[in-house]
N, C-alpha and C positions, 0 to 999 in steps of 0.2 A: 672216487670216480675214476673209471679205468676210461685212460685216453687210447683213444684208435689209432697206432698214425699212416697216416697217409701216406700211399705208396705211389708214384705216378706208373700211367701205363702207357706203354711205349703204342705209338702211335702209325705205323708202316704205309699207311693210305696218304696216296699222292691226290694233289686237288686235281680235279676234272673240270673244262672249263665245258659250260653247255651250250656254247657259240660257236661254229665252228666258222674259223678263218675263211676270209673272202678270199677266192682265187681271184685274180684279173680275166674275165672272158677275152678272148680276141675272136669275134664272131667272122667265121670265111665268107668273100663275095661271092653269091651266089644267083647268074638267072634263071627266071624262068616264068612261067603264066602267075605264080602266086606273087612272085618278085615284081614282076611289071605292074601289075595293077595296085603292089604297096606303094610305088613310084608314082604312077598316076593320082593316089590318094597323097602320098608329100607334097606333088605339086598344087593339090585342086587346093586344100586346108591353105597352104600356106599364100597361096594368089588369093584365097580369098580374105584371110588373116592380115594380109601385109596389105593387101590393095584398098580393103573396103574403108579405111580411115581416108583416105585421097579421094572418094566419088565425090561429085558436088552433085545440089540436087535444091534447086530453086534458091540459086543463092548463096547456100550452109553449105554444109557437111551433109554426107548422106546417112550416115549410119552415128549419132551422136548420142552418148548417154549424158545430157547435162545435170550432174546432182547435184550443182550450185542454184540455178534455176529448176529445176525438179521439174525439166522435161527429157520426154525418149523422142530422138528424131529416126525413126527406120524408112529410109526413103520417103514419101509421101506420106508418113503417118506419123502422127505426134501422138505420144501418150502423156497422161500426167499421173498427179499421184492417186488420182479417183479412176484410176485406167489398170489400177492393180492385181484385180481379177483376172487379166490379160496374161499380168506374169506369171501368176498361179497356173495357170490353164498351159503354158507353156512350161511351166517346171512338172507339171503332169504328165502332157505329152513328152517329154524326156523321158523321164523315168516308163513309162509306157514302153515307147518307143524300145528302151534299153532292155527290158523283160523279154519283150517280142523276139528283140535279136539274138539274145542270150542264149530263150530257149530252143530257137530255133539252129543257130551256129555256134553258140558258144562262146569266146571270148574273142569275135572277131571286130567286134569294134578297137576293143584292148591291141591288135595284129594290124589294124590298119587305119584309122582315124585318131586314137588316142596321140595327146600331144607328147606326151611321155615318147612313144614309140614313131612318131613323125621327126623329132626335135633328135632323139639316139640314132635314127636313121641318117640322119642331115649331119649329124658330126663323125660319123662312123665313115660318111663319105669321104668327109675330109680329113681324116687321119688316113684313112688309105691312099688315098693323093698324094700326101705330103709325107707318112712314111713306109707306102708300102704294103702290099698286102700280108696276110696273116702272118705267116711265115718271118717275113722282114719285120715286123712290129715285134714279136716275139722276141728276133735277134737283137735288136735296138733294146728295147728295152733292160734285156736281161747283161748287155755290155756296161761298162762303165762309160763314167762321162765324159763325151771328147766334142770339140767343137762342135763336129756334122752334128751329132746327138742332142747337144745345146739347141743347137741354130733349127732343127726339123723341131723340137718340140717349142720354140717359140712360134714358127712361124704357126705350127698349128695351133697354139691357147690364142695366139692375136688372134687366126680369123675365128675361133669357138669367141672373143668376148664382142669383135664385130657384131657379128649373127645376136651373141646376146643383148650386146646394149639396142640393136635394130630394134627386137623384141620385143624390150622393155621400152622405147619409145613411142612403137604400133601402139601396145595394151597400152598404156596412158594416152595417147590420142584417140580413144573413143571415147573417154572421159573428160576428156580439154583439146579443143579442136586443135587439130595435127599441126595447121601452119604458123599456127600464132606460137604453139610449142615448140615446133623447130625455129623461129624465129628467138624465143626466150631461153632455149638452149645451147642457140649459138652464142648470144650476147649472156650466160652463166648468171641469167635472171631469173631460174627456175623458182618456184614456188615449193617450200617445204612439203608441201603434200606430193605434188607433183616429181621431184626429185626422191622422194623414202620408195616409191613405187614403180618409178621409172630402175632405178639401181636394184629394190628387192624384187624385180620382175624380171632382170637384165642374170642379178646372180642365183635365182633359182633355174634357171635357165641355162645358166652355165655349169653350174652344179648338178645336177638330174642328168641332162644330157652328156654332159662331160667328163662324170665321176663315180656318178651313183648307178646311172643306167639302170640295170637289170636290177636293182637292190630298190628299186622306188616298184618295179612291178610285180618282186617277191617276199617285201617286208612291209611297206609301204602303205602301198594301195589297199585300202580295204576291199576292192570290188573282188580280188583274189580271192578275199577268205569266204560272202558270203555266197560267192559264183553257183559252187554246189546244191545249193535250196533253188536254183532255178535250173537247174539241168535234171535230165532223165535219160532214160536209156535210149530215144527216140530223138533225142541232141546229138546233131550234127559235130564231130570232134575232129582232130586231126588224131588219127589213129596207126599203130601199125599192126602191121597180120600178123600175128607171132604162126600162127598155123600154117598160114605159107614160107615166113622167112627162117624157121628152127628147126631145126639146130642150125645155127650160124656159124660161119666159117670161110676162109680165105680159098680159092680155088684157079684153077685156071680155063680161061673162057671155054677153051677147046675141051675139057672135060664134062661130060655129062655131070652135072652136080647131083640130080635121084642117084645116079649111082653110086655115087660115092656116099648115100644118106645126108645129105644135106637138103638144107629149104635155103632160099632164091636170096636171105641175107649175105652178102663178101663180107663184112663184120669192117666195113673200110672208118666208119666213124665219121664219114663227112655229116653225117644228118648232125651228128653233135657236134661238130666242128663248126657248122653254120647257125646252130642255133643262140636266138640272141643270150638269151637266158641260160642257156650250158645246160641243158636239162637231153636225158635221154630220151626220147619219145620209145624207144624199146620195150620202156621198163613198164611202159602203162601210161594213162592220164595223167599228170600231175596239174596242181593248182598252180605250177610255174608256169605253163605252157601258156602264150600269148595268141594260140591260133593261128600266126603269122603266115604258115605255110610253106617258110624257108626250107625245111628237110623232106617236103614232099618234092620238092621242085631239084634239092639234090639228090634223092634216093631219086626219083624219074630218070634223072641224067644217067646213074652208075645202071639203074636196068636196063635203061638203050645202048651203054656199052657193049653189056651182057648180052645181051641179044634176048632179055624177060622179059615177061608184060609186065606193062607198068601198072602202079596201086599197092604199091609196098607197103609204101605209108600216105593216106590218105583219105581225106573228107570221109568221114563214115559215120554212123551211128551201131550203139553196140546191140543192138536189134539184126540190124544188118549184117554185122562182121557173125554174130555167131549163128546166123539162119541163113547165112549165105545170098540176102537176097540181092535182088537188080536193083538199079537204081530208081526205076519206076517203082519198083514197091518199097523201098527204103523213102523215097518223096512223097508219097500216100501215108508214110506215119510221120513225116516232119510236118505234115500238114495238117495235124492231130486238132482233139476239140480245145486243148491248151491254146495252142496260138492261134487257132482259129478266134478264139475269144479273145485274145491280144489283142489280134488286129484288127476285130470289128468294135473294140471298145476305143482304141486310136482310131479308130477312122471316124467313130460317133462325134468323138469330142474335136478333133479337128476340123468338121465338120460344121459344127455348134459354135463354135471359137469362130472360124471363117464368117458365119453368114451376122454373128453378131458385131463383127468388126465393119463390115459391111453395110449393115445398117446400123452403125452407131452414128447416132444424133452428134451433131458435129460445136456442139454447145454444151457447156456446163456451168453450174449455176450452185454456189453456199450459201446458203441466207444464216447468217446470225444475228438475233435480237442483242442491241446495247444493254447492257447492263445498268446501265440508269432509268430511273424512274419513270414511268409514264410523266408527261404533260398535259396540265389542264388549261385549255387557252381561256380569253376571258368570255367568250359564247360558249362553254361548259365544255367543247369538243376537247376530246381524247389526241393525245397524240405520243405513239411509239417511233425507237427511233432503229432502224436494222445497220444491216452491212451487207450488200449483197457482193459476192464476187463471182465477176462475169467472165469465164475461158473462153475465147475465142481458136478452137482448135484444128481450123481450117488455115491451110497456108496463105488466106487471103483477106484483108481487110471488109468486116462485117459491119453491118449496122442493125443494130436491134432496137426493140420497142418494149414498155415495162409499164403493167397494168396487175392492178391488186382486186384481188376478191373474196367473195367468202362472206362478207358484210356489209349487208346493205348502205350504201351511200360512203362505203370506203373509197378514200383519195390519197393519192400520194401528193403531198406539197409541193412546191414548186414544179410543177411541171413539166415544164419549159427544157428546164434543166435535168429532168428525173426520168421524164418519159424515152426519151432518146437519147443511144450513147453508142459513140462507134469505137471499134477496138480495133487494133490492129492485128496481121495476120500470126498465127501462134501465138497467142499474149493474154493475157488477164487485165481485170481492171477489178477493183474496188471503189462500192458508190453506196455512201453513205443515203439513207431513203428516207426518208420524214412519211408515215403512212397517217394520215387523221379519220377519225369517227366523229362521226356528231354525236350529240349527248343524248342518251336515252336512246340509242339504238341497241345496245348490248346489256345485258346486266353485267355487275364487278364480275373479276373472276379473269379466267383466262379464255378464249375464245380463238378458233381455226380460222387463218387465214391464206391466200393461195397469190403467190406472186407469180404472173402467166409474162416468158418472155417469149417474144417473137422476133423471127429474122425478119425485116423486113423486107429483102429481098428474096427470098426463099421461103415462101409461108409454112412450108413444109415440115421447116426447121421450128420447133416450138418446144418450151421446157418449162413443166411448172411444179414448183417448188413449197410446200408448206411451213407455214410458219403460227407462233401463237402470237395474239395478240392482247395484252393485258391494261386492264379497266381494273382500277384500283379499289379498293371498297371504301 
């Protein structure tokens, strides 16, 4: 046998890593119409975020998810776990709602309401405060470590874990009322559940906002990837002219820029310098783009230096940009049969949701049959034994009435004590019901029965419930 031998082969290919390295953004401050209304949307979220655990509202809490007691308090309204359709109906109109928006502007909930981009906003501020805008951040950082350098990046993680443990003690106080919590958090009586969630709520919050920023809305996020299946060409974007700003290039105000073959771009970089995300809006769409509007609001500013019209870069759809049209007829195609169907399918159901919450019956009623055997008393009468349970879903102590039917000469036992029962307001009760037939009204088998409850102050108010009733053979 002839051996081969093995010869090795030299190898020259260097590894390639397919990641490329995170740069640190330092996003520049910039105002303007888009900037001020991101402002108004950090303040409206987070006054409503921080505030609404502290409303009282008969007493409670105004806005309470209690999943120990397995009620929802939202203002005047209590839900329970038979009120679930509610939240359905509301995790629809979300997602609804979200299409609507998308297809109509694009990723502008992502630009101004998302917590991700309210929470980057809010600490972005306070790094600029504390060290300084763009410019200065850059030089801090890129120095070594000396005291000032020290002391400016404590004082800004302390107020980043402030803002976050806040955070993390809001979200847990709509699950465990806020005051009992800040009472059991000052005396370090937390409850394990309450503590894992308060902290992993406190440090995602500090992490996202504080570290990952832009990497939670470009790798992160799914909403990024599957954005494009709801956009069209008739989607509102944050866009630039290339046909009016190219060829780009640096000039001086006092020169005719047509003459020199230039379009209305100075190539200054501020739109990328202010962008959160470090993304060029130049170069086209991208899936990084959060809609924010920050580089529309700086290209504006460098065109009014210029002495250009302004709309360099701005709210457009690509219908519009390549047909040149007005804005009246660029809004006659965002208001296409697409989202026209959006929004008369969210208005149906929020509609339908409204009028059903509305007239929801302010009573609810389980009836379970025991599982033990029927009873034969010694006059041959039948007797089954239930469990009804009574919610009393009104903020105000009820009194109801409880009568059975369905079969002739059907009684509930003890009367006294079966027919009337008062609940208190929000609250359940459980009541064990003794129902008797007399003999020889039903054949064996199983047989329909109907437990009819009544408010007795509200006759209005009435629920009835069926049940079988078994006659043994």
């Amino acid at each position: 046998m002839k051996i081969i031998p093995i010869i090795p082969i030299e190898n020259d290919e260097a590894e390639l890593s397919l990641f490329e390295e995170r740069k640190k953004i330092y996003p520049r401050a910039q105002k303007g119409w888009f900037g001020s209304w991101r402002w108004v949307l950090v303040w409206f979220t987070q006054i409503l975020f921080y505030g609404a655990p502290w409303l009282s509202w008969n007493g409670r809490q105004a806005v309470l998810f209690d999943l120990v007691n397995r009620k929802f308090y939202i203002f005047g309204l209590v839900l329970w776990p038979q009120d679930f359709i509610y939240l359905a109906i509301l995790l629809v109109i979300s997602a609804l709602t979200l299409f609507l928006f998308t297809a109509i502007a694009g990723r502008v909930f992502c630009g101004y309401a998302c917590p991700q981009t309210v929470y980057t906003e809010w600490f972005l501020w306070i790094e600029a405060k504390v060290e300084g805008e763009r410019g200065a951040r850059i030089k801090l950082d890129s120095a070594p470590y000396t005291w000032r350098k020290l002391r400016l990046k404590a004082v800004k993680h302390l107020a980043w874990l402030l803002i976050a443990l806040w955070t993390g003690l809001s979200f847990v106080g709509y699950f465990t009322p806020i005051h009992s919590l800040v009472q059991e958090l000052s005396a370090f009586a937390l409850g394990p559940w309450e503590s894992f969630w308060f902290l992993f709520y406190a440090f995602a919050t500090y992490g996202n906002a504080g570290f990952l920023r832009e990497q939670v809305c470009k790798t992160m996020c799914p909403y990024a990837r599957f954005q494009s299946a709801m956009f069209d060409k008739d989607t509102l974007i944050v866009t630039y002219d290339s046909a009016r700003g190219e060829p780009r290039g640096s000039r001086s105000k006092k020169l005719d820029h047509k003459q020199l073959s230039l379009g209305s771009c100075v190539d200054c970089s501020i739109c990328v310098q202010v962008c959160p995300t470090g993304i060029d809006i130049r170069n086209g769409l991208q899936y990084e783009c959060i809609a924010c509007g920050a580089c529309i609001d700086a290209c504006n500013q460098v065109m009014d230096k210029m002495e250009y019209p302004r709309g360099l870069i701005r709210y457009t759809t690509e219908h519009a940009l390549a047909n040149q049209w007005s804005q009246a007829a660029m809004w006659k195609r965002v208001w296409r049969l697409r989202t026209l169907i959006y929004a008369s399918v969210v208005a149906g159901i929020v509609l339908a949701g409204g009028m059903s919450l509305a007239y929801r019956v302010p009573l609810k009623v389980d009836v379970i049959r025991d599982r033990t055997m029927p009873k034969i008393t010694e006059s041959g009468a039948i007797e089954n034994v239930y469990r009804l349970q009574i919610m009393n879903t009104q903020e105000s102590e009820r009194r109801f009435h409880i009568t059975v039917t369905g079969i002739a000469g059907a009684q509930i036992v003890d009367a006294e004590s079966a027919f009337k029962v008062q609940i208190k307001s929000a609250s359940s009760q459980t009541l064990p019901i003794r129902v008797r037939v007399p003999a020889g009204a039903i054949s064996s088998g199983a047989s329909r029965i109907k437990f009819v409850i009544n408010d007795i102050d509200d006759p209005q108010v009435r629920v009835v419930e069926k049940a079988a009733f078994i006659v043994p053979r």
